[in-house]
N, C-alpha and C positions, 0 to 999 in steps of 0.2 A: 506707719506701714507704707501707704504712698512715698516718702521719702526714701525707704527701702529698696522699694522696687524700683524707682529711677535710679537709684544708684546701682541695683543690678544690671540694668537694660545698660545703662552707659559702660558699667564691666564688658559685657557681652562685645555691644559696638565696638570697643577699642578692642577685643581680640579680633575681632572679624575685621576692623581693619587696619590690622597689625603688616608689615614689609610694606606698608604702602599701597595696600591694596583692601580688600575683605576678604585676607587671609590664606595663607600658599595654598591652601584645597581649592579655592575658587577664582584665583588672581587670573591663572593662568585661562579658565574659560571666559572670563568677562571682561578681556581685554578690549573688547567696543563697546564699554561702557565708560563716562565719565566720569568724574570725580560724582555729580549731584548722585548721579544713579549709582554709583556704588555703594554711595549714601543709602538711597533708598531699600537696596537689596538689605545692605545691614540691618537695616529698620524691618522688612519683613521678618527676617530670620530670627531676629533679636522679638520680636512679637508672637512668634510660633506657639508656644505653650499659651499664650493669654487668648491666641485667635480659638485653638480648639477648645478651652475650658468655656468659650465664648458658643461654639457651636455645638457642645454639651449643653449647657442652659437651656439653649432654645431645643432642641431637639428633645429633652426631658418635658418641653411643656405639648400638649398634644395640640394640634392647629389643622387637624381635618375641615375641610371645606365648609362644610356644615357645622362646625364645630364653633360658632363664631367668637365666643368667650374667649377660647385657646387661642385664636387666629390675633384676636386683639391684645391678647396677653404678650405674644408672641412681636408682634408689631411695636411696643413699648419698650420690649428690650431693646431692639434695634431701633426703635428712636430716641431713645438714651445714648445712644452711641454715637449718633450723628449731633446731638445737644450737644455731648462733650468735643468734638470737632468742629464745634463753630459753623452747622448747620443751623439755617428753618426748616423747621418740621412742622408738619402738619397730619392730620387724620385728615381723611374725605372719607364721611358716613355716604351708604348707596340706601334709598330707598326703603323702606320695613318691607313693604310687599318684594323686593327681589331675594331678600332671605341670605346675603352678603354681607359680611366685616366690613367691606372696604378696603381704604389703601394708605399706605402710608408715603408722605410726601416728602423728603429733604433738602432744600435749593442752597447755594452759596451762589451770592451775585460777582461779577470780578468784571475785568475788561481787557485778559490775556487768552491768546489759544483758541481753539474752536470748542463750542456752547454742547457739551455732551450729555450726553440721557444714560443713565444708567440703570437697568431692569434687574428687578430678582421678584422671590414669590415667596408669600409665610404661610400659603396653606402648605397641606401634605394631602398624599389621597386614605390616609389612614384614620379615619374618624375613630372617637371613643370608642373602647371595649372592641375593636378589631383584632388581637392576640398578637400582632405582629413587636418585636423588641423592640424597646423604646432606644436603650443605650447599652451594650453588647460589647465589649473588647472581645476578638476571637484571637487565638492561638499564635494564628500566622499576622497578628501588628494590625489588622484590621477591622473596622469598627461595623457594625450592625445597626441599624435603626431606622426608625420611623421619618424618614424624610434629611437621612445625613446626607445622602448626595445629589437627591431633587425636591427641595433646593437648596435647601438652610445652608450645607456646603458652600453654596456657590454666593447664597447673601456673607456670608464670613467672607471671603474673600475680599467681598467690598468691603467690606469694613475695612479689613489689616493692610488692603493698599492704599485705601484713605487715610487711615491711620498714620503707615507711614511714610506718605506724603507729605503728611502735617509732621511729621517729625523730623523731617531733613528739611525742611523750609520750602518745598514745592509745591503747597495748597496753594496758601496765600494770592490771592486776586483770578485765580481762577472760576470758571464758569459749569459748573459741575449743578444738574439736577437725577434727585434718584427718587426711583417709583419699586417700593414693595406692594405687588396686591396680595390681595386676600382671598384671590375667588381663580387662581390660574388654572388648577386645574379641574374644575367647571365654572367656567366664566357664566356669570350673571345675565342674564339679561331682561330688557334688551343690550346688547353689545355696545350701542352706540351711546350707551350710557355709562356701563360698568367699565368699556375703554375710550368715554369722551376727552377724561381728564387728561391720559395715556397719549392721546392725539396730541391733544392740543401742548404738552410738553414737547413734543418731537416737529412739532412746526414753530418750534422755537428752536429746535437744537441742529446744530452740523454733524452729532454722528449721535449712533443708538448701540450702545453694548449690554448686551444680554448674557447673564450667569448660570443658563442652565450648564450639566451637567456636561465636561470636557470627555470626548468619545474616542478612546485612540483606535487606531484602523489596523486591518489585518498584520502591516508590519511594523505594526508598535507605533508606531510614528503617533503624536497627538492633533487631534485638530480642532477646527473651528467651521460655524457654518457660515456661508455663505446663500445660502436659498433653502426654503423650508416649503412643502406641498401645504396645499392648502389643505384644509379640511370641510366637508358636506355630509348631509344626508338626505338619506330616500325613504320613501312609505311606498308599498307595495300594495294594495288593497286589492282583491280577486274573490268574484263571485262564482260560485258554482250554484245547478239544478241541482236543488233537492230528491231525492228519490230512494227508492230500492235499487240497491248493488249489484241485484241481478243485469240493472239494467246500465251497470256503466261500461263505457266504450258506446254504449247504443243512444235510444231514444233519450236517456235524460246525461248523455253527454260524460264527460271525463270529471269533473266536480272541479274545487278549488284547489283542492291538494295537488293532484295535479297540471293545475296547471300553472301554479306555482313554482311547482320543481320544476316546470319547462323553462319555462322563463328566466330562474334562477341558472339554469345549466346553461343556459343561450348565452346570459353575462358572462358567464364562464370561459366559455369558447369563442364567443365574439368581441366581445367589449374589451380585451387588455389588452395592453399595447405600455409601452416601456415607459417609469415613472407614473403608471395609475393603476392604483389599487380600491377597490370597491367589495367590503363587505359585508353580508347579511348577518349581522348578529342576534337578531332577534327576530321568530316566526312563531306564529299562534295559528292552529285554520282546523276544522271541524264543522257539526252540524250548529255550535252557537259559540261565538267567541267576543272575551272583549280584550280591552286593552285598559291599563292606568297607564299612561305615558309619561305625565311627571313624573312616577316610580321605576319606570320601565320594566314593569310587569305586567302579567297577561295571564289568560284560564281561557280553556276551551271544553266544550262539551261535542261527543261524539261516539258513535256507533260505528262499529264495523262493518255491518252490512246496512246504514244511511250515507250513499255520495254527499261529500262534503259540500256546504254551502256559501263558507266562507275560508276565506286566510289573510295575514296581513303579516307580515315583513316589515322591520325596520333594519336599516344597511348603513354603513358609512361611504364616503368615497372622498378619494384623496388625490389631488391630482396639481401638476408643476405651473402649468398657469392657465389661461379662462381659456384658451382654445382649445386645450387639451379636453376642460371641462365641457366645453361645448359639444365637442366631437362623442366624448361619453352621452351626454345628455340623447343627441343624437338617435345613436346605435341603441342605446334602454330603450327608449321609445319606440322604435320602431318595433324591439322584439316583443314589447309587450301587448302591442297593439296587432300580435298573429297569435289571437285566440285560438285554442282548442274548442271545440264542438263543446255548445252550452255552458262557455263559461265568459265571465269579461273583467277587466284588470284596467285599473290606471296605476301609472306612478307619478309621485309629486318630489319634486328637488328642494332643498333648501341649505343655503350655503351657511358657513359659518365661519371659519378663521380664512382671511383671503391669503395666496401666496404671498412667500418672499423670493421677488424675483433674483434671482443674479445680478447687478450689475457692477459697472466699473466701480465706483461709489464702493460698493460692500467689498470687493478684490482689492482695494487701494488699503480700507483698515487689516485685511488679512494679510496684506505686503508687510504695511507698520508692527502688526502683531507678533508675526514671523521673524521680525526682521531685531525684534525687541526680545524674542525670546531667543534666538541663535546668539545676540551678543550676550547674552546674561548665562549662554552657555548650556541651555535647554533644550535646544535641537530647533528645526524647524519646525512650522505648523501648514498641514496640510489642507486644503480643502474638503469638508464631510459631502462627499450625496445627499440631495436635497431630500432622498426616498430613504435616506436610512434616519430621520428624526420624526418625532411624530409632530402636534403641532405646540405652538407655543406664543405668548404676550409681542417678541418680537415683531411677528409679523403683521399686529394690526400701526406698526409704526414703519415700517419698512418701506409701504407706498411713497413714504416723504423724507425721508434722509437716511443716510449712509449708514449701514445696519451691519452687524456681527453677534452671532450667537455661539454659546457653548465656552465660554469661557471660566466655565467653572471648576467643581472636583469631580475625580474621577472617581468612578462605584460602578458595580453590578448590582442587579437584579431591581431596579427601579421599580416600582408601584408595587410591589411585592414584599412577601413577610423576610425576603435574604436580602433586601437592600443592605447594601454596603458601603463604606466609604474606604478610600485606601490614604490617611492621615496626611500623609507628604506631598500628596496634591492640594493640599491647602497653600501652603506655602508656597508651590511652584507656580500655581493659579493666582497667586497674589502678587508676582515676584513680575509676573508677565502682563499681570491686570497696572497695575502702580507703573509699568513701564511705559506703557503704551497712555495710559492717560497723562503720564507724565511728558509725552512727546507730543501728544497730540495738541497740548494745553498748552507748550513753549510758548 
């Protein structure tokens, strides 16, 4: 059967690259590329049916966060992938008490090209029994599922450029390490744990590319990031005088409900300013309230005619870099700290994913990126707004080496039951992925 199938793949490659090229449908656009890379293109294309049958698999197995059985199931397929390309693989278990799979590791040592890191993620946000489709073909050629284009997509990817790297002879002595975790989208913590290993790869490495999900922009154009907001959160805790209702606005003051909603409308109006955004997604407040926070659930108890005694607020906030963050920090505190009559309020900050800044460094890989994908005939690639991603693994390595994100497939409706994938961004994602590490790695 294996014998089979290389004899089809080599059918394939010799049609593709039949006049001398990979073939008069594509000659004419991949005119700056060279013979290896023509090579390489063939080798994606010729790999196309085995890459999706590839991210069928995994996407049939469920890999919710919490999910950690699936997560690791999920993780072996793709290190089976990387065994048969002449990687080391590793598992790195996190802790029992953090409640994490962990992560999966692949290194090839070499001594050509600059030392790259390469990110993707085997969780999904779809844990067990969520309803959402696993694997979906729709009408109009594309596919529906549980985690097809954030991110499993974009781990495929890596593979079938790796893949066919190693098949036109341009692995070989290269310096390539790859990091799938388990816990992306709610990272584990402490952080500087569940992404110590994540570090300490990237202070090894000259550049860091990341596979989430390729975003194209209002004129179709595709792009890549360049800078990602950080992300933070808030607690809001606010006391109000107990009493009879008759007596609020009076002697026992405005309560905690409102003066919650003050506060709240103050961020509103005061605190934005361009690239920061700050939400409150969670409020409880009444005459007795509590909170479970691990769960991020809550219950209050409350009378219509008892002024509130308590509220509490939990919020996100997102913002481009620590000044930005400062200056918010700022303006909250102050307005929180212009009580209503009988009542009193702190807020507590706590940071979580740091910014990825812009620099020269991350604009130099989206030159090469761009510049690998217009020869291969794909068009250019744009720069995404650091406010239009939300956040992501990239940016706890970004403080240390030259970073790019979004390199992966393209879908709608992410963390949702209408997640999509659209199939032929596999291929194009691979076709650009395989380019650029193939150039980088010269």
């Amino acid at each position: 059967m294996r014998a089979m199938q290389r004899a089809i793949r080599r059918a394939a490659i010799a049609a593709l690259l039949a006049a001398g090229g990979i073939g008069a449908a594509h000659a004419a656009a991949e005119t700056g590329l060279d013979p290896v890379e023509r090579r390489i293109v063939a080798e994606v294309r010729a790999g196309a049916p085995q890459a999706l049958a590839l991210l069928q698999k995994s996407v049939l197995i469920n890999s919710g966060t919490m999910n950690l059985e699936g997560v690791r199931a999920v993780g072996q397929l793709f290190r089976e992938q990387f065994d048969a390309l002449g990687f080391a693989t590793r598992w790195i278990d996190l802790p029992p008490e953090m409640q994490r799979a962990g992560h999966l590791v692949a290194t090839r040592d070499g001594r050509r090209g600059k030392r790259l890191l390469l990110l993707g993620h085997l969780d999904t946000v779809f844990e067990p029994g969520n309803g959402a489709p696993t694997w979906e073909r729709q009408g109009d050629g594309r596919v529906r599922g549980q985690g097809v284009s954030d991110m499993k997509g974009g781990d495929v990817i890596v593979v079938a450029a790796l893949r066919a790297l190693q098949r036109a002879g341009a692995l070989d002595d290269t310096r390539i390490a790859v990091m799938f975790t388990g816990d992306e989208e709610e990272a584990g913590n402490p952080k500087s744990l569940s992404r110590g290993d994540m570090v300490a790869l990237a202070r090894r490495s000259d550049a860091a590319l990341s596979f989430e999900g390729n975003v194209v922009d209002k004129d179709g154009r595709p792009t890549a990031t360049v800078g990602r907001r950080a992300t933070a959160g808030w607690t809001l805790e606010v006391t109000g005088r107990q009493g009879h209702s008759m007596a609020v606005f009076g002697a026992n003051g405005y309560g905690a409900v409102y003066e919650a909603a003050r506060i709240l409308d103050a961020f509103r109006r005061e605190v934005a300013e361009p690239g920061l955004t700050f939400n409150p997604g969670f409020i409880v407040g009444g005459t007795e309230t509590a909170v479970d926070a691990a769960a991020a659930r809550g219950s209050a108890f409350g009378k219509t005619n008892v002024i509130a005694a308590g509220a509490r607020v939990e919020g996100d906030l997102r913002y481009l870099d620590y000044a930005q963050r400062d200056r918010a920090h700022a303006r909250m505190r102050a307005i929180v700290a212009q009580h209503l009559p009988g009542t009193d309020a702190t807020i507590a900050f706590h940071d979580s994913y740091p910014p990825m800044a812009v620099t020269p460094g991350n604009l130099a890989l989206l030159a090469t990126y761009s510049r690998a994908s217009e020869d291969a005939g794909l068009g250019a690639i744009a720069a995404l707004p650091a406010e239009a991603r939300g956040a992501g693994d990239i940016q706890f390595v970004a403080p240390f080496v030259a970073s790019l994100d979004g390199l992966g497939a393209s879908g709608n409706g992410a963390h949702s039951p209408a997640e999509d994938l659209e199939p032929d961004s596999i291929e194009r994602g691979a076709i650009r992925a395989a380019l650029l590490i193939y150039r980088l790695t010269r």
